[in-house]
N, C-alpha and C positions, 0 to 999 in steps of 0.2 A: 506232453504227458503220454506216456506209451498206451494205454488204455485210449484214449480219443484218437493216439495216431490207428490202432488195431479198428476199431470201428470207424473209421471217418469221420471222424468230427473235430472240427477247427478250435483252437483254444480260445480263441476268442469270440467264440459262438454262445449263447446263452441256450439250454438245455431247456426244455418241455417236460413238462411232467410227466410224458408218456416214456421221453429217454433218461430220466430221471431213475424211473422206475423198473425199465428194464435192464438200466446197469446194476442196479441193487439187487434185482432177482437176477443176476446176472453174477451176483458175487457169490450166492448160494452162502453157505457157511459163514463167509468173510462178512456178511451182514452181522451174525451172531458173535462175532466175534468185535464189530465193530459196537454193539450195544455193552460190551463190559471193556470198553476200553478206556483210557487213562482220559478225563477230560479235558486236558490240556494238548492231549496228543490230536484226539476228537476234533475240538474245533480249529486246532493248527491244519488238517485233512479238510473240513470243511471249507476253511478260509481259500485253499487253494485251490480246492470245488470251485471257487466261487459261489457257498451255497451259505444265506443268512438263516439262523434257526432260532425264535423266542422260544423257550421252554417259560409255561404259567404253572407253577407246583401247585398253585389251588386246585386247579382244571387236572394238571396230570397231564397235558397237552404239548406240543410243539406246532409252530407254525412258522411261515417265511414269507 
């Protein structure tokens, strides 16, 4: 993935919360854009993250 090749990181590395998060604020905008996106497109991006997310609609939560 060109994003892991641009920062160094192996694909088949498991991410930290800390690098998690600075790719995210690292997308700037593309986060907001990522929040109203098609949710099939969503978790197909996710899936390829390697990133698992429970949304609980009672709570209003996500968690992994």
């Amino acid at each position: 993935m060109r994003a892991e090749r641009e920062i160094g990181l192996q694909p088949t590395r498991r991410f930290t919360k800390e690098q998690v998060r600075e790719l995210v604020e690292g997308l700037g905008e593309m986060a907001t854009v990522l929040t109203s996106a098609d949710p099939k497109l969503k978790a197909q991006f996710y899936d390829e993250l390697g990133i698992s997310v429970t949304y609980d609609p009672r709570r209003r939560t996500a968690s992994h």
